[in-house]
gemmi code that builds the backbone of each chain (N, CA, C; Angstrom):
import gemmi

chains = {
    "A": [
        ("UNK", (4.168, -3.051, -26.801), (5.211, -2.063, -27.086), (6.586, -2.699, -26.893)),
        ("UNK", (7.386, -2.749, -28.165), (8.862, -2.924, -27.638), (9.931, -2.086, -27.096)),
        ("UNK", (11.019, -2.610, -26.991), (11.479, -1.415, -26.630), (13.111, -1.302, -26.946)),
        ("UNK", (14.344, -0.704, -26.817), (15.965, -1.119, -27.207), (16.624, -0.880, -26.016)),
        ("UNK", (15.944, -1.030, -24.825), (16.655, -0.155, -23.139), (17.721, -1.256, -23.095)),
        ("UNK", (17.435, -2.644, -23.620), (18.697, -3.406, -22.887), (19.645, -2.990, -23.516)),
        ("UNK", (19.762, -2.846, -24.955), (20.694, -2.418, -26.094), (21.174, -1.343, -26.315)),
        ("UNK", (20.684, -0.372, -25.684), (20.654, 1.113, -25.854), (21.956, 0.823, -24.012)),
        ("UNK", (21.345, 0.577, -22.765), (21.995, 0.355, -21.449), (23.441, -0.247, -22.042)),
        ("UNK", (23.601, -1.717, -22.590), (24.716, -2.068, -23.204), (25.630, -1.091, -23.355)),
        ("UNK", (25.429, -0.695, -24.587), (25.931, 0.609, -25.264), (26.540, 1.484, -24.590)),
        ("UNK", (25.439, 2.080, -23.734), (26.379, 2.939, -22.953), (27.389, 2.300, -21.051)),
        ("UNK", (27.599, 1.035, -21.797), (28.276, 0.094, -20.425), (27.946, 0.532, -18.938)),
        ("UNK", (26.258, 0.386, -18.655), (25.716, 0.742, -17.648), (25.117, -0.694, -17.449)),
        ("UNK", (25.455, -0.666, -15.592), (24.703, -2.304, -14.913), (23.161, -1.517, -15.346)),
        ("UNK", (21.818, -2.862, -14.988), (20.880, -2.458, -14.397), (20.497, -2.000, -13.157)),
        ("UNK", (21.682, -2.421, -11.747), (21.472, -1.612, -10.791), (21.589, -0.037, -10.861)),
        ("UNK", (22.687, 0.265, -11.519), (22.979, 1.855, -11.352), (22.063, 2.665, -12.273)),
        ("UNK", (21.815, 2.052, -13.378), (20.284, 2.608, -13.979), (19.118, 2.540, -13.000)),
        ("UNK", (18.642, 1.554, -12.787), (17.579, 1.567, -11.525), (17.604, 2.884, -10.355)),
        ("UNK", (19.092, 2.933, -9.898), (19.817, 3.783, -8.969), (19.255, 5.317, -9.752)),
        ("UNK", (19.525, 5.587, -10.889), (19.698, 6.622, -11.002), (17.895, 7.323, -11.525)),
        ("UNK", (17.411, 5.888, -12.088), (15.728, 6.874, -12.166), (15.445, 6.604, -11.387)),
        ("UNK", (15.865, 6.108, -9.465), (15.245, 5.823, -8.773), (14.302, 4.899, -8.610)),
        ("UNK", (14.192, 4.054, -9.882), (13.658, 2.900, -9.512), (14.043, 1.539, -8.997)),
        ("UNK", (13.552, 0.588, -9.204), (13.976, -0.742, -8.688), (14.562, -1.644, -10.110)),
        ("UNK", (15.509, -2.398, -9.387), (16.178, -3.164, -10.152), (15.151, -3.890, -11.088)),
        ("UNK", (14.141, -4.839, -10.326), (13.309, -5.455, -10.775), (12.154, -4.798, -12.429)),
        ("UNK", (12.581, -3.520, -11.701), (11.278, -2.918, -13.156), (12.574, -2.445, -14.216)),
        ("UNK", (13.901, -2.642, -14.108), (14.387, -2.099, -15.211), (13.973, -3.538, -16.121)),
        ("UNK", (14.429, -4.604, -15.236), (14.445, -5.840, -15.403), (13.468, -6.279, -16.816)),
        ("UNK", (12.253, -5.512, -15.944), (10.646, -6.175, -16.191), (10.310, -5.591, -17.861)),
        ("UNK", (11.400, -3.933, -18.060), (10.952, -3.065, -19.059), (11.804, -3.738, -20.173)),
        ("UNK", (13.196, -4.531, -19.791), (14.217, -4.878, -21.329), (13.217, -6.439, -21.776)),
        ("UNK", (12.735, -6.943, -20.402), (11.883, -8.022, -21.142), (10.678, -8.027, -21.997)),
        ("UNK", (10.307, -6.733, -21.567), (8.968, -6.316, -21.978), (8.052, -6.643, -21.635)),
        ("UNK", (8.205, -7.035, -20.440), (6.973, -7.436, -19.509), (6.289, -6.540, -18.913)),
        ("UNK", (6.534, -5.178, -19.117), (6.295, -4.000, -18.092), (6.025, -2.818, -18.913)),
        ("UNK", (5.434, -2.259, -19.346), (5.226, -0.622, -20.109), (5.630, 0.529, -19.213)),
        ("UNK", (6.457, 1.057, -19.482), (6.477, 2.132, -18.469), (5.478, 3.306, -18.870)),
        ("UNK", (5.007, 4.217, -17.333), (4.521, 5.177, -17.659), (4.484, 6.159, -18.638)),
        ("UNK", (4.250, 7.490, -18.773), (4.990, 8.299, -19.932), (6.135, 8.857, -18.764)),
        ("UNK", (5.746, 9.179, -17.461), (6.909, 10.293, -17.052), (8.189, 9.041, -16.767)),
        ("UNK", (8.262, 8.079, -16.724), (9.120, 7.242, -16.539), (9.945, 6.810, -18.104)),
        ("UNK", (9.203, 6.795, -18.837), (9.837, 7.360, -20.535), (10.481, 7.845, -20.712)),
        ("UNK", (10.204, 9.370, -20.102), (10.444, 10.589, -20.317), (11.867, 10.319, -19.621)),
        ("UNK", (11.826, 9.920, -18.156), (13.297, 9.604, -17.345), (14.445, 9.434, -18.404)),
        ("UNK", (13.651, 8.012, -18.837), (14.732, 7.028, -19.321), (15.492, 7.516, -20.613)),
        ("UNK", (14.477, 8.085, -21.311), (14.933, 9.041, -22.552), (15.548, 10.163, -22.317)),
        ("UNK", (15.596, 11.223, -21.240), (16.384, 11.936, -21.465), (17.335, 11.756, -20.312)),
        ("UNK", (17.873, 10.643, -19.426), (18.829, 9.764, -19.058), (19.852, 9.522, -20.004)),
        ("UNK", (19.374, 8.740, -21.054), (20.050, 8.627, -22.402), (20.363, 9.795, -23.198)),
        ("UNK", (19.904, 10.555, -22.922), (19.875, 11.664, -24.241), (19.410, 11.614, -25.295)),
        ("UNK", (18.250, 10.978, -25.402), (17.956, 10.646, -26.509), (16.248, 10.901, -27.223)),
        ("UNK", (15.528, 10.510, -28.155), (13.997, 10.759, -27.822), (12.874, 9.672, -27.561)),
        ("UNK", (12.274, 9.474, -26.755), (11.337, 8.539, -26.237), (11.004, 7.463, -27.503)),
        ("UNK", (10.843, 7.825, -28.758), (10.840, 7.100, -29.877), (12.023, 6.002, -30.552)),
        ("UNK", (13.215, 6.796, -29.798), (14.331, 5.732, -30.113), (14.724, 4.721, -29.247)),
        ("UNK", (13.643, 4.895, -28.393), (13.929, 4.030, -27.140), (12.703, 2.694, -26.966)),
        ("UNK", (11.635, 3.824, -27.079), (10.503, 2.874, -27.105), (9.601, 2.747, -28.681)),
        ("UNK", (9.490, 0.965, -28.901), (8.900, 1.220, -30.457), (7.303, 0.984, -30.231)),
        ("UNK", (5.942, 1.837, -30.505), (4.807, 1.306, -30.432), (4.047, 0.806, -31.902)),
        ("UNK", (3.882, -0.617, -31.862), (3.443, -1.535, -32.672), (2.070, -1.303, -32.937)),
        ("UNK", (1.434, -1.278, -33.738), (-0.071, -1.075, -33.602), (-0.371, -2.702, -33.664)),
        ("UNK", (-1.207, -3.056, -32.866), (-1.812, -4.484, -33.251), (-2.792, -4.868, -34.328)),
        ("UNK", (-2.448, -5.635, -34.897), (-3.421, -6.110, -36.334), (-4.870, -6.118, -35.960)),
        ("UNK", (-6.026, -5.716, -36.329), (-7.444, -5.839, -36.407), (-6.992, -7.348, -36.922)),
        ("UNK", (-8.097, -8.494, -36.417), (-8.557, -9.568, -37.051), (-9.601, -9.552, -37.913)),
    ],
    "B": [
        ("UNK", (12.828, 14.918, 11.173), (13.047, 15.065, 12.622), (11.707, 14.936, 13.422)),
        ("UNK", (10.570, 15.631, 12.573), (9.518, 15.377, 12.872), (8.363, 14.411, 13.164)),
        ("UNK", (9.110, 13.422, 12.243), (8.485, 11.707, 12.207), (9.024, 11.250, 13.112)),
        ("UNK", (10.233, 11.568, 13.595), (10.605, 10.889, 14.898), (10.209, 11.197, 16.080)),
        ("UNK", (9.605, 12.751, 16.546), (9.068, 12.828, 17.808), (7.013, 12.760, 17.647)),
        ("UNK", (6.387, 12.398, 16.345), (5.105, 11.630, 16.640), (5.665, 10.476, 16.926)),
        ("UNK", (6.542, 9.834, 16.280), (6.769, 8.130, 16.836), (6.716, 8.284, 18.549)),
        ("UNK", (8.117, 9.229, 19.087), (8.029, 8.870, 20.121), (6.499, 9.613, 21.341)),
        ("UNK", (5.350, 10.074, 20.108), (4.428, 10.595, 21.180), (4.160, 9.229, 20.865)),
        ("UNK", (3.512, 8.770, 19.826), (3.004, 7.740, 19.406), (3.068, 6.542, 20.293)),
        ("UNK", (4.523, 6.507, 20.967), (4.808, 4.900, 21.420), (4.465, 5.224, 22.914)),
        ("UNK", (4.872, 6.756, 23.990), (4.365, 7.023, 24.696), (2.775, 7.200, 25.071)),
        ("UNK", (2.057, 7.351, 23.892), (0.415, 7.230, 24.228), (-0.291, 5.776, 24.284)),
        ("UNK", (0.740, 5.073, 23.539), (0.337, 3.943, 23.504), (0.609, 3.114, 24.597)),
        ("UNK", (1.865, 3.341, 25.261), (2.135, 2.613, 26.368), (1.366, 3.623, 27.850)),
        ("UNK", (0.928, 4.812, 27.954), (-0.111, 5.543, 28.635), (-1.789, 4.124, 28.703)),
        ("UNK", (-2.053, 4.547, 27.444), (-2.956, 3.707, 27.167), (-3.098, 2.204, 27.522)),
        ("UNK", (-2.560, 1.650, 27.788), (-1.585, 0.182, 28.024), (-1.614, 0.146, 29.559)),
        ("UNK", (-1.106, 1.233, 30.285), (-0.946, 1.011, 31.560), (-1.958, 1.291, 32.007)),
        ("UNK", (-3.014, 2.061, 31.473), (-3.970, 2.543, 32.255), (-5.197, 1.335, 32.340)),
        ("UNK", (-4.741, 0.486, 31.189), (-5.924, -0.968, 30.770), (-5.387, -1.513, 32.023)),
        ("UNK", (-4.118, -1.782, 32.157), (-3.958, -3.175, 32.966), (-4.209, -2.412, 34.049)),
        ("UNK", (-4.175, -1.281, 34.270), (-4.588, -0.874, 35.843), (-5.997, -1.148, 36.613)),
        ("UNK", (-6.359, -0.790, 35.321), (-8.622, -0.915, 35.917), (-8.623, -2.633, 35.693)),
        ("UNK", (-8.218, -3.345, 34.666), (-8.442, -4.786, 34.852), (-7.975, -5.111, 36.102)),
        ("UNK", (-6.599, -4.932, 36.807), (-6.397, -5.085, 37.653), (-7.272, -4.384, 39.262)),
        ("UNK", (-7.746, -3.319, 38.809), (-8.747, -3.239, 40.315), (-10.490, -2.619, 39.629)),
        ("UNK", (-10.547, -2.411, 38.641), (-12.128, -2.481, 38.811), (-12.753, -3.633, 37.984)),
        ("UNK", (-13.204, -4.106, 39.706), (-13.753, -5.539, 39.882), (-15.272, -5.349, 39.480)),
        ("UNK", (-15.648, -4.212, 39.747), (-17.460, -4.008, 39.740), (-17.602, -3.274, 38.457)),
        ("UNK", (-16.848, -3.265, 37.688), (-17.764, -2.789, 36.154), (-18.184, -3.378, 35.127)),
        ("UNK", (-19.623, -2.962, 34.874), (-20.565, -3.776, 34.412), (-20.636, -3.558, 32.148)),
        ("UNK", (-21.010, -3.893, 32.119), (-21.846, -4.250, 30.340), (-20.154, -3.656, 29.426)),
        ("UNK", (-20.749, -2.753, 28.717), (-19.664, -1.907, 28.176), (-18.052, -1.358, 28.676)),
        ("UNK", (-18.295, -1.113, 30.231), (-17.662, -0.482, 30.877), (-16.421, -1.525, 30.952)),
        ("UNK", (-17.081, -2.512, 31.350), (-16.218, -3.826, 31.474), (-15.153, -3.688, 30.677)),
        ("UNK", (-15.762, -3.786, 29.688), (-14.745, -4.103, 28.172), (-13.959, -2.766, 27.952)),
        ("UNK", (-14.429, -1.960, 28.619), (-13.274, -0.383, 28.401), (-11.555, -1.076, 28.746)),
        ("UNK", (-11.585, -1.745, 29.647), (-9.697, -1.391, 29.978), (-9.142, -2.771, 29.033)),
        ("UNK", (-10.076, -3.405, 28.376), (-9.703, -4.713, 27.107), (-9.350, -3.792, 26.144)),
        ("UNK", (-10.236, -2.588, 25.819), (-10.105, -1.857, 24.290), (-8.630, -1.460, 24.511)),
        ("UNK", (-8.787, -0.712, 25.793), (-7.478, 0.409, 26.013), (-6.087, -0.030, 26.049)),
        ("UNK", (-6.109, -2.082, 26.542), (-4.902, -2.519, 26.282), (-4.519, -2.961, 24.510)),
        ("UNK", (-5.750, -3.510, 24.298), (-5.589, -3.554, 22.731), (-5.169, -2.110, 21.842)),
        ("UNK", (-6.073, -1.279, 22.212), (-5.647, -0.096, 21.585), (-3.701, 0.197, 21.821)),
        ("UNK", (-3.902, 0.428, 23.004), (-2.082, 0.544, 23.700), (-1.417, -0.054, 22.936)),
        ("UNK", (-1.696, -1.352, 22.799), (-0.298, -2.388, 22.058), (-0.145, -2.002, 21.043)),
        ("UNK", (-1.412, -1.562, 20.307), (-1.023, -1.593, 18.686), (-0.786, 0.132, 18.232)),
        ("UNK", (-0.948, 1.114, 19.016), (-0.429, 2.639, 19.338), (1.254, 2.282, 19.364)),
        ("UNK", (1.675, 1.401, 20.706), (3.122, 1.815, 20.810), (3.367, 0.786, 19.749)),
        ("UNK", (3.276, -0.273, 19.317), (3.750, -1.136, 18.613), (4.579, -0.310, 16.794)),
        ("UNK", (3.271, 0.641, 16.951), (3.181, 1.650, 15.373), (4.376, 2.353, 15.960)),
        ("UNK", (4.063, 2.904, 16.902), (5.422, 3.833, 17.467), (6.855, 3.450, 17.240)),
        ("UNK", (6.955, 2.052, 18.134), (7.903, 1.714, 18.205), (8.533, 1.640, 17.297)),
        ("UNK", (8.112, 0.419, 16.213), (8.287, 0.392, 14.780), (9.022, 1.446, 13.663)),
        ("UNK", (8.030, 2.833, 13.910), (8.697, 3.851, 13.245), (9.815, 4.350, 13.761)),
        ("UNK", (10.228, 4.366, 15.211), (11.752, 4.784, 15.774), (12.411, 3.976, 15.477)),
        ("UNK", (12.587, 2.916, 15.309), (13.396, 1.788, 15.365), (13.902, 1.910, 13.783)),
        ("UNK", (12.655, 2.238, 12.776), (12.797, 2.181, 11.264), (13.484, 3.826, 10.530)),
        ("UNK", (13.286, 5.069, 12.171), (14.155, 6.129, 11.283), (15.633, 6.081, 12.347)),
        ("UNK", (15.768, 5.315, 12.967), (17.273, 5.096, 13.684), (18.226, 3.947, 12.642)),
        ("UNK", (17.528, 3.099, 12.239), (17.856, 2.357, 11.499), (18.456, 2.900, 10.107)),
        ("UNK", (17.538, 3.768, 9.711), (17.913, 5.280, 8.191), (18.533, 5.744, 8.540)),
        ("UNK", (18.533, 6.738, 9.648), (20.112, 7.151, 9.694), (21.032, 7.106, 9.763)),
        ("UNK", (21.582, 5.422, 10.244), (22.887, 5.010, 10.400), (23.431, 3.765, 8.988)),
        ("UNK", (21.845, 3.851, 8.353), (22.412, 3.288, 6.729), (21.447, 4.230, 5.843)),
        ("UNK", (21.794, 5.311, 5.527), (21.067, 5.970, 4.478), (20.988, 5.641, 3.227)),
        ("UNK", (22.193, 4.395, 3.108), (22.212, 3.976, 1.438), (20.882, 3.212, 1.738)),
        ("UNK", (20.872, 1.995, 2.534), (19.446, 0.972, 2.654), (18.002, 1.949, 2.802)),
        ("UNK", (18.410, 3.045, 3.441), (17.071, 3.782, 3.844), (16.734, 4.270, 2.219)),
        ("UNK", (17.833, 4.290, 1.522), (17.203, 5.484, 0.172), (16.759, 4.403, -0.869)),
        ("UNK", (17.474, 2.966, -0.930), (16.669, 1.353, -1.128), (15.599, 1.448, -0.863)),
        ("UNK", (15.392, 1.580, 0.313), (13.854, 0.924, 1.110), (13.130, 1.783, 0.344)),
        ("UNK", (13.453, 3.295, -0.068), (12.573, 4.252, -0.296), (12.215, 4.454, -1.527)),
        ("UNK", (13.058, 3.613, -2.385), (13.258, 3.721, -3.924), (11.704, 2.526, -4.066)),
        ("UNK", (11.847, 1.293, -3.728), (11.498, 0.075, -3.188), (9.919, 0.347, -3.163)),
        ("UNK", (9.499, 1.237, -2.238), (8.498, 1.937, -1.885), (7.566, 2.856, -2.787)),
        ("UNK", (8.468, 3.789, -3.320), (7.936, 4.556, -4.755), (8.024, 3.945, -6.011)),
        ("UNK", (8.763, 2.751, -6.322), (8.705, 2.149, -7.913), (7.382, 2.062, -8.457)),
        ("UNK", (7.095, 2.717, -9.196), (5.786, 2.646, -10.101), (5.495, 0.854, -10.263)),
        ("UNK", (6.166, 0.165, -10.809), (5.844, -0.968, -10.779), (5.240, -1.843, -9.817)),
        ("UNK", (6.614, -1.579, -8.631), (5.276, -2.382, -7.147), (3.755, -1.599, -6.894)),
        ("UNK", (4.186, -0.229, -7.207), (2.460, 0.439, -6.981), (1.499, -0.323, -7.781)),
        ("UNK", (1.586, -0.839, -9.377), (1.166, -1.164, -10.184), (0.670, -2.412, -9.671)),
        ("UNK", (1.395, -2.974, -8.980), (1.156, -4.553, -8.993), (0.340, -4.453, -7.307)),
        ("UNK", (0.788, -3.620, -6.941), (0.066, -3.510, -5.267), (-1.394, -3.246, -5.893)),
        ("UNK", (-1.596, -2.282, -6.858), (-3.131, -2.070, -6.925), (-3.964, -2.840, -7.602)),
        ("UNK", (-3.137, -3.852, -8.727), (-4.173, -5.059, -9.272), (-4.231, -5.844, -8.489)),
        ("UNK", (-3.458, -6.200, -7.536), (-3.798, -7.279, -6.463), (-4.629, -6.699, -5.957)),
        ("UNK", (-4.602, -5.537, -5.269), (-5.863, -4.941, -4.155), (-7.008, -4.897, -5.501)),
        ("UNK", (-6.749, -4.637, -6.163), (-8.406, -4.787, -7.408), (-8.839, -5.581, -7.422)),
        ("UNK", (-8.033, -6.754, -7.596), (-8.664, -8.304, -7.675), (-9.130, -8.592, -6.559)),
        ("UNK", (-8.607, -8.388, -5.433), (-9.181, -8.400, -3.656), (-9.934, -8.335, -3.955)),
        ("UNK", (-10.598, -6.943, -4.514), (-11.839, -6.213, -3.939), (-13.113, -6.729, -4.707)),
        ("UNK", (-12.503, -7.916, -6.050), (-13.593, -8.115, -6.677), (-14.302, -9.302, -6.247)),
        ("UNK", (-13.133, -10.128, -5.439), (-13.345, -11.493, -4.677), (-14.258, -11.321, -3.589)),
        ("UNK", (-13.478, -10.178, -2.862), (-14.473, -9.541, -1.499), (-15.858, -8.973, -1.822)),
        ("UNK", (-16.127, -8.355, -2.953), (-17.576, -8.074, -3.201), (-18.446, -9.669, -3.722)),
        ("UNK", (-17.535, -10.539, -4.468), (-18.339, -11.738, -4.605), (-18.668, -12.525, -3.558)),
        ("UNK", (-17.458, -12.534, -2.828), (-17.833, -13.571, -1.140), (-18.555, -12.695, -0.119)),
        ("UNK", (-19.154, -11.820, -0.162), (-19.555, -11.116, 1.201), (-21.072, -10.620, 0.595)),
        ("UNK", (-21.088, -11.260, -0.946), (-23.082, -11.378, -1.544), (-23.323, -12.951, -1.520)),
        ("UNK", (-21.992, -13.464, -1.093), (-22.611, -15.031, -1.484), (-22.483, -15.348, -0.235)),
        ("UNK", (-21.923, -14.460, 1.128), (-22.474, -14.611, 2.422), (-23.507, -14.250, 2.922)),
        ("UNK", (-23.870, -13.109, 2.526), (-24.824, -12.499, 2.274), (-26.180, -13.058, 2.201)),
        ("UNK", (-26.106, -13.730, 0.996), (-27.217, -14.648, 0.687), (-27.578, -15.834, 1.223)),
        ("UNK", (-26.007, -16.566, 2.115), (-26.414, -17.358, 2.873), (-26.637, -17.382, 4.120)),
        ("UNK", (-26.300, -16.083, 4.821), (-26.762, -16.048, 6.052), (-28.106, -15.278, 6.284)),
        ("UNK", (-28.837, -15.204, 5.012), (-30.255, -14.283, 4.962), (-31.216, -16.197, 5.020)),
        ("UNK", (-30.396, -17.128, 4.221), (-31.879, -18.195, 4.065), (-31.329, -19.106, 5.063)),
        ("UNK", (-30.038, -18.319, 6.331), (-30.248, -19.268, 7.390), (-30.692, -19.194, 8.299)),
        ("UNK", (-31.690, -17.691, 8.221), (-32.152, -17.097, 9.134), (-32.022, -16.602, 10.461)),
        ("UNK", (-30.476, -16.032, 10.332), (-30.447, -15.361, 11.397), (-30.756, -14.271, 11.743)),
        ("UNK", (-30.445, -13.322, 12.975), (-31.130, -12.567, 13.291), (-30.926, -11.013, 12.592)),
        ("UNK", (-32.238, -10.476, 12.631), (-32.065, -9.353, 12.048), (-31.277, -8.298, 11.349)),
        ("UNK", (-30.996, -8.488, 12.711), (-29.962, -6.337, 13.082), (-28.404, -7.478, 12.731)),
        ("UNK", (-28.531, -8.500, 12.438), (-26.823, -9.045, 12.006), (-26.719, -9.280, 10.229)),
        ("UNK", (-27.859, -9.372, 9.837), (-28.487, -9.585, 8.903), (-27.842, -8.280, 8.161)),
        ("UNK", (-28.680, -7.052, 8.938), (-28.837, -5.492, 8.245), (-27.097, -5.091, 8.090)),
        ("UNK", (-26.324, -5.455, 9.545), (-25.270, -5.180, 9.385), (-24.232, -5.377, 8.409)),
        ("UNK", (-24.308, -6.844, 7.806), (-24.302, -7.161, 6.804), (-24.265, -6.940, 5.438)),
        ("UNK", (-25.370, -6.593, 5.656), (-25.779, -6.025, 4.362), (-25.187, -4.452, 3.888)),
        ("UNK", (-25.687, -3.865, 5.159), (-25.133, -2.105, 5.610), (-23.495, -2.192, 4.751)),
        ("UNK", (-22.548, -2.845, 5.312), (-21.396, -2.744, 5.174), (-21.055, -3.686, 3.745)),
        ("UNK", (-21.718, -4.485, 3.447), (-22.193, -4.233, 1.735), (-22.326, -3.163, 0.906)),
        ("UNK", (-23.455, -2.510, 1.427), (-24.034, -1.247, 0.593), (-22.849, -0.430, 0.759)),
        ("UNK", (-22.089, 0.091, 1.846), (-21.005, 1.215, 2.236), (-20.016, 0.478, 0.675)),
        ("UNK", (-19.735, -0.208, 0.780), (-18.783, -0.765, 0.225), (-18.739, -0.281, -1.499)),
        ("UNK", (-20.112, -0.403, -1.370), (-20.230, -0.418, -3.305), (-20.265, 1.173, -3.201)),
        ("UNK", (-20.884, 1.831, -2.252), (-21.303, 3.550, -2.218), (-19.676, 4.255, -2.125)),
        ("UNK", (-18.332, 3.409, -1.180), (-17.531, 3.783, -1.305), (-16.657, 3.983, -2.717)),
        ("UNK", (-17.402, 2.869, -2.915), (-16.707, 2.794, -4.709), (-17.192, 3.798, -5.615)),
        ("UNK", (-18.528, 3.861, -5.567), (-19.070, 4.523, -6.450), (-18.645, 6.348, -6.439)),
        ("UNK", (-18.208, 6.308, -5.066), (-17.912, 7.418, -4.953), (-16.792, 8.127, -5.304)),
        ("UNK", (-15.499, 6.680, -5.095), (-14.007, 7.698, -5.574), (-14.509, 6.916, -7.187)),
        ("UNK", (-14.800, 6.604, -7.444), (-15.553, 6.459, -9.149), (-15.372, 7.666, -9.849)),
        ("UNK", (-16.788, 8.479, -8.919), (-17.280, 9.658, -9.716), (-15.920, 10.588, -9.398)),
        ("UNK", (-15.374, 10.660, -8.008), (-14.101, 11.745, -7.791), (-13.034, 11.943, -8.563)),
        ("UNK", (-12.792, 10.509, -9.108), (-11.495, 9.969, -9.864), (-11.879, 10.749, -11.615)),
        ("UNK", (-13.050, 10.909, -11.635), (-13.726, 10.751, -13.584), (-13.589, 12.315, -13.270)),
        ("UNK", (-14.199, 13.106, -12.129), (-13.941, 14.541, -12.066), (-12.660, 15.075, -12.752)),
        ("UNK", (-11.794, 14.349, -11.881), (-10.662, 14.567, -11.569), (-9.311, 14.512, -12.912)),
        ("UNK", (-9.983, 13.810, -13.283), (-8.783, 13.239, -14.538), (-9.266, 13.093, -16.407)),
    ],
}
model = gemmi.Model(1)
for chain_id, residues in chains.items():
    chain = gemmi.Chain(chain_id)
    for i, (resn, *xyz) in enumerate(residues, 1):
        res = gemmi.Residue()
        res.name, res.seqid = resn, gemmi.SeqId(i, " ")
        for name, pos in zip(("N", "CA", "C"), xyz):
            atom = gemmi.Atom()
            atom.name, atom.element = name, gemmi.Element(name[0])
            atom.pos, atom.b_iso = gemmi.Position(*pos), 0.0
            res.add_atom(atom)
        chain.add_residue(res)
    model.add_chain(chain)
structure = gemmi.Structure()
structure.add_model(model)
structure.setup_entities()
């Protein structure tokens, strides 16, 4: 799953600490989610999307993976 | 307010417990098998009672005079992510610990030792997989 949190955070000229700060999470997993090393839950989605104001779809993109 | 006065029963039972070990080590000279080992448990027990105690006063005196670090520590604590990563590590533990404790298992059965160390063994084997099997079925209820 990708995702636009670093680009979307940019945008609205927010650190990753005070995002972290404000869904109460840790610096490290905002970190982990713009790299895409990390999937967030759905209710942690849900945070981040309506944090933004925005809908879980414009935030997070899900790729289907190719059958071989 | 409440976490702070179990701490301080906590660190008081423990240091109860504590004094009362070193008291009988110190004068009962004539107790025999089990009994013996009573005022060893009661100092071990003691240390690690007030130690928990202590710990937690020290850790909500510490929160109240930095509530920004305390609401850190607490953020720190609930991040879905460390939970995430706390429980594949403890998964992977548990898959290492069920492989090393059948492949002890197996070697302390063809080195023939004794019985009832044997069963114990084994016992706390079997608990192990029955514990699993059990929040298994609770967890599949459940969700």
């Amino acid at each position: 799953m990708n995702n636009r949190l670093e680009e979307i955070r940019k945008k609205h000229g927010i650190k990753q600490e005070e995002l972290a700060r404000a869904l109460e999470v840790s610096r490290q997993t905002i970190g982990s989610l713009e790299n895409g090393r990390y999937n967030p839950s759905i209710l942690l989605a849900f945070k981040i999307a309506r944090y933004f104001e925005l809908n879980i779809e414009e935030i997070f993109i899900y790729e289907e993976e190719e059958k071989e | 307010m409440k976490k702070i006065h179990t701490a301080y029963l906590l660190a008081a039972v423990g240091l109860g417990l504590l004094a009362i070990g070193v008291y009988f080590i110190k004068t009962g000279d004539d107790l025999q098998g089990l009994l013996a080992a009573l005022p060893y448990l009661s100092v071990g027990l003691g240390c690690v009672i007030f130690g928990h105690g202590m710990g937690e006063i020290v850790l909500q005196h510490a929160s109240s005079r930095a509530p920004e670090a305390a609401k850190d520590l607490e953020i720190e604590k609930k991040d879905e992510r460390n939970i995430a990563i706390a429980n594949r590590a403890k998964a992977k533990a548990y898959d290492m610990m069920i492989f090393l404790i059948s492949a002890l298992l197996f070697a302390v059965a063809i080195m023939g030792i004794d019985l009832m160390l044997l069963l114990l063994f084994a016992f706390t084997y079997f608990f192990v997989i029955m514990y699993t099997t059990y929040y298994r079925y609770k967890f599949y209820k459940e969700m």
